[in-house]
C-alpha positions as CSV (number, residue, x, y, z in Angstrom):
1,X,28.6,31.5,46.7
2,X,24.6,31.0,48.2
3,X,22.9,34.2,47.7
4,X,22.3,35.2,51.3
5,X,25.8,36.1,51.6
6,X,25.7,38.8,48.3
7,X,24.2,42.1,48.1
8,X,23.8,42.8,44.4
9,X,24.4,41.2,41.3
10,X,25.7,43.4,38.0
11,X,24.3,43.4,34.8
12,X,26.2,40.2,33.3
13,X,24.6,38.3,36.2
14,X,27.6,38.3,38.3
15,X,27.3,38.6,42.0
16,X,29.1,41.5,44.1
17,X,30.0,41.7,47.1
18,X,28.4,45.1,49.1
19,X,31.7,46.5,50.0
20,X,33.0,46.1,45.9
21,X,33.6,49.2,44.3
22,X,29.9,50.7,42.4
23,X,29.7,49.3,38.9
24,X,28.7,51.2,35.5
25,X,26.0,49.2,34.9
26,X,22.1,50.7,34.3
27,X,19.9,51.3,37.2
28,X,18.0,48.4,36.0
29,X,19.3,44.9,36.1
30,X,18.0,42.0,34.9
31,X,16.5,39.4,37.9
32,X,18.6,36.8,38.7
33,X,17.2,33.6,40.1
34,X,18.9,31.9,42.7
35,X,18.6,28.2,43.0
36,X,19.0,27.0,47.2
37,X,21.1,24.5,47.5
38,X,19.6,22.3,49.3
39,X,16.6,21.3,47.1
40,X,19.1,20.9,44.2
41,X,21.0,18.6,46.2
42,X,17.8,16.6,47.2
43,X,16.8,16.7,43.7
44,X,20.4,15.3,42.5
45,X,19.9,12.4,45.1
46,X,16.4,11.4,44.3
47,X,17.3,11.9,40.9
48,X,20.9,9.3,41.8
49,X,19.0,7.1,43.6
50,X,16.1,6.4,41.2
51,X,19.1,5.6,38.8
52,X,20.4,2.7,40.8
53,X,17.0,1.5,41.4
54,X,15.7,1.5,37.6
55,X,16.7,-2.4,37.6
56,X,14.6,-3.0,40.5
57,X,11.8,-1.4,39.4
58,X,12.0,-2.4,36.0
59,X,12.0,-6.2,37.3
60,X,9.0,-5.7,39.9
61,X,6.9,-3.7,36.9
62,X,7.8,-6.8,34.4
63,X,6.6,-9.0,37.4
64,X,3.4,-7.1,38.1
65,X,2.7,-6.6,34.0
66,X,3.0,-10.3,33.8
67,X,0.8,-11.4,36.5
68,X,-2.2,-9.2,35.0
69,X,-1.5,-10.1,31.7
70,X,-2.2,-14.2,32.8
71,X,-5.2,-12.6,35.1
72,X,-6.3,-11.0,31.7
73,X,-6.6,-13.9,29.8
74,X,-7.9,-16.4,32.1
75,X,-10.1,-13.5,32.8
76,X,-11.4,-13.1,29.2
77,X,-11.3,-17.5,29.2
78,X,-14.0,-17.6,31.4
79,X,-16.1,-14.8,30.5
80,X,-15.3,-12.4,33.2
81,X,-14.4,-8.7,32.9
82,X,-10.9,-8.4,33.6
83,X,-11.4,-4.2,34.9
84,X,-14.4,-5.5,37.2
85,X,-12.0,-8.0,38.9
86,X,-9.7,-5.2,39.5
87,X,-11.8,-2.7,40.5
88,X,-14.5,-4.4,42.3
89,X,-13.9,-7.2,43.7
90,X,-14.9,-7.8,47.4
91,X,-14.0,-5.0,49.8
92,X,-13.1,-2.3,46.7
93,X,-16.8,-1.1,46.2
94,X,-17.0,-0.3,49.9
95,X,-13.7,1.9,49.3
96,X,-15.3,3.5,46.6
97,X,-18.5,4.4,48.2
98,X,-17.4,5.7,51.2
99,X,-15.5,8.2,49.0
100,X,-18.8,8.8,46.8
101,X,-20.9,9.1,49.9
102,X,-18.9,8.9,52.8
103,X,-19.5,6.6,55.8
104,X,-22.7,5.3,57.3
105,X,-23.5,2.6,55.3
106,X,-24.3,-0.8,57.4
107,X,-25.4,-4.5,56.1
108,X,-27.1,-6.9,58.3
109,X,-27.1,-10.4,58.3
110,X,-29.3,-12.8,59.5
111,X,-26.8,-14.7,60.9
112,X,-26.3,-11.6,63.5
113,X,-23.1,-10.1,61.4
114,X,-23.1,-6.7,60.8
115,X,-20.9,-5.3,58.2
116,X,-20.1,-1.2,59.0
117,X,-18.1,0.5,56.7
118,X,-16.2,2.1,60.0
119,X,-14.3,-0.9,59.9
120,X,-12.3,0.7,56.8
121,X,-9.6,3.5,57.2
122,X,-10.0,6.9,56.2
123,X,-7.1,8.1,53.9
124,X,-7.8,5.4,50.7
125,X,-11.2,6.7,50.5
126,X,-9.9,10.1,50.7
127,X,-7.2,10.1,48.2
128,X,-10.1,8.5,45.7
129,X,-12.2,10.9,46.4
130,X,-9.5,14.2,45.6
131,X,-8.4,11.9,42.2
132,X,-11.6,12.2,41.0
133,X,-12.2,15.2,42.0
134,X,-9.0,16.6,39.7
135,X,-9.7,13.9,36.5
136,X,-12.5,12.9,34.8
137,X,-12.7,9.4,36.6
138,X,-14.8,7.1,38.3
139,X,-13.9,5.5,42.0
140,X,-12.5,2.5,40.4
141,X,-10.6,3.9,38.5
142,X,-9.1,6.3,40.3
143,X,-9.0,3.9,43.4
144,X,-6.4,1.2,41.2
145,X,-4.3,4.2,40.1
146,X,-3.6,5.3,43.2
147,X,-3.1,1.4,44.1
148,X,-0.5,0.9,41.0
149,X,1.5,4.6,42.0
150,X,1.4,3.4,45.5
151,X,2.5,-0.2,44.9
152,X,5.7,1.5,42.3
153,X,6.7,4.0,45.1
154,X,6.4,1.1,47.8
155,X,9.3,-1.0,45.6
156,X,11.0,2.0,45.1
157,X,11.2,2.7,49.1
158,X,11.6,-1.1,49.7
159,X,14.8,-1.0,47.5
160,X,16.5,1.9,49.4
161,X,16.0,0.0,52.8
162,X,17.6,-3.0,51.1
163,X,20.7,-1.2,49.5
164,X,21.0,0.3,52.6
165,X,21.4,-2.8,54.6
166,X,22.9,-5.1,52.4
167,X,24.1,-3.9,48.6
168,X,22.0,-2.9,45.6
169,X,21.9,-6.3,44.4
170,X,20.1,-7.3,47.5
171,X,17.6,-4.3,47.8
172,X,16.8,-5.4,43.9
173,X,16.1,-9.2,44.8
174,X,14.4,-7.9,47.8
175,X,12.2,-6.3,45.5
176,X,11.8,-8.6,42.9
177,X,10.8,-11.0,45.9
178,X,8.2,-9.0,47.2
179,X,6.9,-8.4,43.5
180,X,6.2,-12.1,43.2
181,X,4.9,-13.3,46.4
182,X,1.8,-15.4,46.1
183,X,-0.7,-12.8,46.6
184,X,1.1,-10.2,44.8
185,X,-1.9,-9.8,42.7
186,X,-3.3,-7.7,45.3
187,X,-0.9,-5.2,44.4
188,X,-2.3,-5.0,40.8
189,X,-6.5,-4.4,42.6
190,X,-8.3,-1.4,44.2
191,X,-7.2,-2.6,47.5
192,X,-5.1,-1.0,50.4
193,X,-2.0,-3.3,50.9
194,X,0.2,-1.1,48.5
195,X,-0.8,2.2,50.8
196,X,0.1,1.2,53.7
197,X,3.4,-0.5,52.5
198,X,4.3,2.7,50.5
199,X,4.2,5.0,54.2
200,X,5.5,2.1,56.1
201,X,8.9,1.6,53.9
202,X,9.4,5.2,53.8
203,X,8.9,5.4,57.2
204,X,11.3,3.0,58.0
205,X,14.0,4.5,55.9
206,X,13.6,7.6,57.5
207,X,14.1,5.6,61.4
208,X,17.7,4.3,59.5
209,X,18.7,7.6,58.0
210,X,18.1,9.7,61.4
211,X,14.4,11.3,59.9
212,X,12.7,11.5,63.0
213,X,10.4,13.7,62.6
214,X,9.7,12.3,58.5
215,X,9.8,9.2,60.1
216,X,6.7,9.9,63.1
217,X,4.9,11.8,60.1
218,X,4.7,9.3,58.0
219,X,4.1,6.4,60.4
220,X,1.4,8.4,61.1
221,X,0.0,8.3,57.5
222,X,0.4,4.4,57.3
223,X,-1.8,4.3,60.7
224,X,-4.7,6.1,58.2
225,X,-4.4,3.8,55.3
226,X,-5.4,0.3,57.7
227,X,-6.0,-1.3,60.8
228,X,-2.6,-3.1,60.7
229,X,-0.8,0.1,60.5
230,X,-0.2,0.1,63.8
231,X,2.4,-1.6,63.2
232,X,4.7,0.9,62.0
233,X,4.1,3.4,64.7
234,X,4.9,0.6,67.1
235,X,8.2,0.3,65.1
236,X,9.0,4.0,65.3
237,X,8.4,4.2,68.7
238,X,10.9,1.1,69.8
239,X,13.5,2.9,67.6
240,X,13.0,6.2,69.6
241,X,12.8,4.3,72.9
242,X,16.1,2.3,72.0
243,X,17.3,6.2,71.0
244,X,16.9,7.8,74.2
245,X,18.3,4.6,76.0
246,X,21.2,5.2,74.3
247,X,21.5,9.2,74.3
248,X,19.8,9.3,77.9
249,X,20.7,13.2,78.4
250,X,21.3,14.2,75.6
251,X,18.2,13.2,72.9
252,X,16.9,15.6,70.4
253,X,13.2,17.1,70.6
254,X,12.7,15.5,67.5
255,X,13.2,11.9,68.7
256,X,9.9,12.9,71.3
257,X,8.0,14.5,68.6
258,X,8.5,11.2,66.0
259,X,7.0,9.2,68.8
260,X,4.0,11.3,69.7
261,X,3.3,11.7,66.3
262,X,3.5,8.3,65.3
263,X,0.7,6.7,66.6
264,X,-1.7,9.5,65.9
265,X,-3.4,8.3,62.7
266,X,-4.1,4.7,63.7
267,X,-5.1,5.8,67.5
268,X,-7.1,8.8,66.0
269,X,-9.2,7.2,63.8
270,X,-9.7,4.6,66.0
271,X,-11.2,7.1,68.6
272,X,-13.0,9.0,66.2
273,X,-14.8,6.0,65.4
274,X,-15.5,4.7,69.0
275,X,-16.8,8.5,69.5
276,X,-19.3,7.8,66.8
277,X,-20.8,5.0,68.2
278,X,-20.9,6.0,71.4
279,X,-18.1,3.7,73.0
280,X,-14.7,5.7,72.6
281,X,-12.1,3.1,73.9
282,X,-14.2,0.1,72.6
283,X,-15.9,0.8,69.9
284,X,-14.2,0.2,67.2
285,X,-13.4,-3.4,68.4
286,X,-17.4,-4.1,68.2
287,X,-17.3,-2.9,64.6
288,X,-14.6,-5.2,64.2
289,X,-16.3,-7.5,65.9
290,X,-19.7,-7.0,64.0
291,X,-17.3,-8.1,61.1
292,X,-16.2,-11.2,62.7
293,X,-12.8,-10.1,63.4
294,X,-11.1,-10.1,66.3
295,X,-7.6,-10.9,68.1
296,X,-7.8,-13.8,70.4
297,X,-4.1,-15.5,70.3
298,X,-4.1,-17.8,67.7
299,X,-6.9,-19.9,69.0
300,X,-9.7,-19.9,66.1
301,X,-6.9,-20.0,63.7
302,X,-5.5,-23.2,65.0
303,X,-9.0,-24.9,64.9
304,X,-9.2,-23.7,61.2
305,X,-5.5,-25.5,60.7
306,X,-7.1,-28.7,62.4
307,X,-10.4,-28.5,60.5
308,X,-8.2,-27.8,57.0
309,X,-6.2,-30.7,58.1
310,X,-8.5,-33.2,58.9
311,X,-10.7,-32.7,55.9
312,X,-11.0,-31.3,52.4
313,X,-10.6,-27.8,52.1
314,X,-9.9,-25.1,49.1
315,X,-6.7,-24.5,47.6
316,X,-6.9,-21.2,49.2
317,X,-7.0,-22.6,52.9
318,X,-3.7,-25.0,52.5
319,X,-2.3,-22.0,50.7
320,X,-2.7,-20.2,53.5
321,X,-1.3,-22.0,56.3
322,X,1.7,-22.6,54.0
323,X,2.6,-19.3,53.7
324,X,1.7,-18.2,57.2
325,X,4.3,-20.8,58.5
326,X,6.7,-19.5,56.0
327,X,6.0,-16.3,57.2
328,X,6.8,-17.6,61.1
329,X,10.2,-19.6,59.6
330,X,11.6,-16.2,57.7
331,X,11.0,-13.5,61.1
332,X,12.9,-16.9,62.9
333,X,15.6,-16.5,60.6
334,X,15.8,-12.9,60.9
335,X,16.0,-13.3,64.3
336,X,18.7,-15.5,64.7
337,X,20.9,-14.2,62.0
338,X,23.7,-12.3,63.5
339,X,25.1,-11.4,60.7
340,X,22.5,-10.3,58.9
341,X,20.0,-9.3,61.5
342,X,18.3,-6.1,60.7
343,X,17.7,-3.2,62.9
344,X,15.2,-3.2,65.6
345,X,12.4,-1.5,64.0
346,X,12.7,-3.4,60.6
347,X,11.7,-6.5,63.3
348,X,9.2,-4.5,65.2
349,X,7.6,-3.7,62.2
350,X,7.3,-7.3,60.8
351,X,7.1,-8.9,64.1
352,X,3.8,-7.2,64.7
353,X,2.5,-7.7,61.4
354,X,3.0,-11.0,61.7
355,X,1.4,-11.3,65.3
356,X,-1.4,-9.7,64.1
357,X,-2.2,-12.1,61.9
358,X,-1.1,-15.3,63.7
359,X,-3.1,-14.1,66.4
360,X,-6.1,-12.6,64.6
361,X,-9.7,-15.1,64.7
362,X,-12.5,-15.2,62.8
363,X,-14.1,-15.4,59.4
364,X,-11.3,-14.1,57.5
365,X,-8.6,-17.0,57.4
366,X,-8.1,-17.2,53.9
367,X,-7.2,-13.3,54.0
368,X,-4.1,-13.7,56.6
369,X,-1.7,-14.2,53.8
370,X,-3.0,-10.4,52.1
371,X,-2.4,-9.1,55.7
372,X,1.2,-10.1,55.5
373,X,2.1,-8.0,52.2
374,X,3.1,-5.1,53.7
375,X,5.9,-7.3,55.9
376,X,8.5,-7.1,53.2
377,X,11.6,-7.0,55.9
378,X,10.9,-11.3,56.0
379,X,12.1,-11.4,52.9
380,X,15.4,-10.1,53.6
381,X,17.2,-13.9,54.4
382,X,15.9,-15.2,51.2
383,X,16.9,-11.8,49.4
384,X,20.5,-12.6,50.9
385,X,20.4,-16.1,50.0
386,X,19.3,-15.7,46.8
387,X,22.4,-12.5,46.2
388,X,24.9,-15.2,47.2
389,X,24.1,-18.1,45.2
390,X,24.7,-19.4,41.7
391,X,23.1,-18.0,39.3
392,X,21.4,-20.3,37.6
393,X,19.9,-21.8,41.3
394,X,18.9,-18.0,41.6
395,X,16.6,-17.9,38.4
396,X,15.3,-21.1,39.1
397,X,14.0,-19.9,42.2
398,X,12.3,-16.5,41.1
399,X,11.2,-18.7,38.0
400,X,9.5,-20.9,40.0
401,X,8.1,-18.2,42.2
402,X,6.9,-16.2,38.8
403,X,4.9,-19.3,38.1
404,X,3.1,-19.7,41.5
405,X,2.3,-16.3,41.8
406,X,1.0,-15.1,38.3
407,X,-1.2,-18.8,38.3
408,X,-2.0,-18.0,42.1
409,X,-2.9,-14.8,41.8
410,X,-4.8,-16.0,39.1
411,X,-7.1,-18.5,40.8
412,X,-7.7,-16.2,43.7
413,X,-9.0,-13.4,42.4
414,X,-11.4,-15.7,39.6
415,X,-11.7,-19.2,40.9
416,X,-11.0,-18.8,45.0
417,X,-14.8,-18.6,46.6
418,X,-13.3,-17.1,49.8
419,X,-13.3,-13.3,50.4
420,X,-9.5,-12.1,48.9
């Protein structure tokens, strides 16, 4: 019985009805605390559900420990500092300062480059900036603990959606998979590829569970955290769209709301920053541009495939256009699995990622493969694959994959002379 349908409660703690007969009892009762149900019944799910996923998340910490255990060593090998590498390492100190000092800092180059510090989203900064306001830590610090919590609670959303779809032994091998990609190592630095994943997965979930207005929210909050955030307010909004197609008359205010509210944190910050320099549609693109960045098809990045190509190039640059045309082989077989194809805004979501960074030019090539992190849904066919075969095929594969990414990892973030 909830407590909005009793009157009074009796000494013993018992609830009675108004129209009961008076009790006995002293005129002063002890307070009884009534639990809603609703919380305890969220509660008893998360609490279920974080059950079911313990495997999952026990594999993708034992992949993540591993990987900065072999950074760690090589690390002390060579005579660098292993917390410096994690902390500090190319576009982490301008995190970290623009939470120390805010933004406005600007580097140019003779070369007619200008670095801004506008080019980097607000919230990562911001949730530094409140950590170490609470503890007794600096930026770095703070900025890779928010980075590990981030990258735990992205695995832990990432294995709902795949449990959901396909089984709990998928959503753990999907997560074990996206654990041990080749530049997992990212999730393990002070760098915003676990942030954005974190708000996009939940989001998502929140699309396939009927969240609308969680799901606009926290698209939202994924458009704050980087530039390819977009992405997942471009997903909500084809899942509402396909939603009122199908409900025409009779949609919910809510499905409206998710997709106004959606795009609001990319699209805001993105304003806020052409407002400051003076250009409100545009000028965010120059500070992009000022950073040699920019989306122009695919066209510099197929000249940087012939130029790899044709001559000698860093490990880093074959790396990359191997796993970018992984990337374009896995949305293909998402695509043209029937059985297995997953809904619409699991392949909006990684279909703009990925054109994104197909089609994004400039001086960043080597970074394309960190760009495509947060697409976890093109790992759902291998996730699937890897459920249904034998198992000893099954560990030879995630072994293998171990390997590559703990020594990959590895050489990128001490040996690779290209920006991560």
């Amino acid at each position: 019985m909830s407590a909005d349908t009793l009157d009074s409660v009796d000494a013993s703690g018992t609830a009675r009805p108004a129209d009961a007969a008076p009790s006995t009892v002293p005129a002063v009762v002890p307070a009884v605390t009534f639990v809603p149900v609703a919380p305890r019944r969220r509660a008893t799910r998360l609490s279920a559900a974080l059950r079911r996923a313990a495997p999952a998340l026990g594999l993708f910490a034992a992949a993540r420990l591993t990987g900065l255990l072999v950074l760690w060593l090589w690390a002390e090998h060579i005579g660098r500092s292993p917390r410096q590498l994690l902390a500090h390492t190319w576009d982490s100190p301008w995190y970290t300062r623009i939470a120390e000092q805010g933004y406005g800092y600007t580097i140019h180059f003779t070369d007619g480059a200008v670095h801004s510090d506008l080019a980097f989203f607000p919230l990562y900064p911001a949730l530094v900036r409140a950590v170490t306001t609470v503890l007794p830590i600096g930026g770095g610090t703070a900025a890779l603990l928010i980075s590990w919590a981030a990258a735990a609670a992205a695995a832990f959303a990432i294995y709902l959606l795949g449990e959901r779809l396909h089984g709990r032994r998928t959503g753990t091998v999907l997560v074990l998979l996206w654990g041990l990609l080749p530049h997992a190592v990212v999730f393990s630095i002070a760098y915003t590829e676990p942030l954005l994943t974190v708000f996009a997965a939940f989001a998502l979930y929140a699309v396939l569970t009927g969240r609308w207005l969680w799901a606009g929210s926290l698209a939202a909050l994924a458009g704050l955290a980087r530039p390819n955030g977009v992405a997942i307010a471009a997903a909500v909004c084809a899942a509402v769209a396909y939603e009122l197609w199908k409900r025409r008359a009779h949609a919910p205010w809510r499905l409206w709301a998710a997709a106004f509210v959606a795009p609001l944190g990319w699209g805001g910050y993105v304003l806020w920053v052409g407002v400051r320099v003076g250009d409100p549609l545009a000028g965010y693109f120059a500070v992009q541009d000022g950073w040699r960045s920019y989306f122009d098809f695919g066209a510099d990045a197929l000249s940087d495939v012939r130029d790899i190509v044709l001559r000698p190039a860093e490990l880093a640059s074959t790396g990359t256009i191997l796993i970018v045309c992984a990337a374009v082989l896995l949305f293909a077989l998402l695509l043209v699995d029937r059985e297995n194809r997953p809904p619409l805004a699991l392949l909006v979501y990684a279909g703009v990622l990925l054109l994104i960074t197909v089609g994004g030019g400039g001086s960043f090539f080597e970074s394309k493969p960190r760009f495509l992190l947060p697409a976890f849904p093109l790992l759902l066919p291998l996730a699937c694959a890897l459920t249904k075969a034998r198992p000893r095929a099954a560990i030879t594969v995630i072994a293998a994959l171990a390997g590559l990414s703990c020594c990959y990892g590895t050489y990128l973030l001490t040996l690779a002379p290209m920006p991560l």
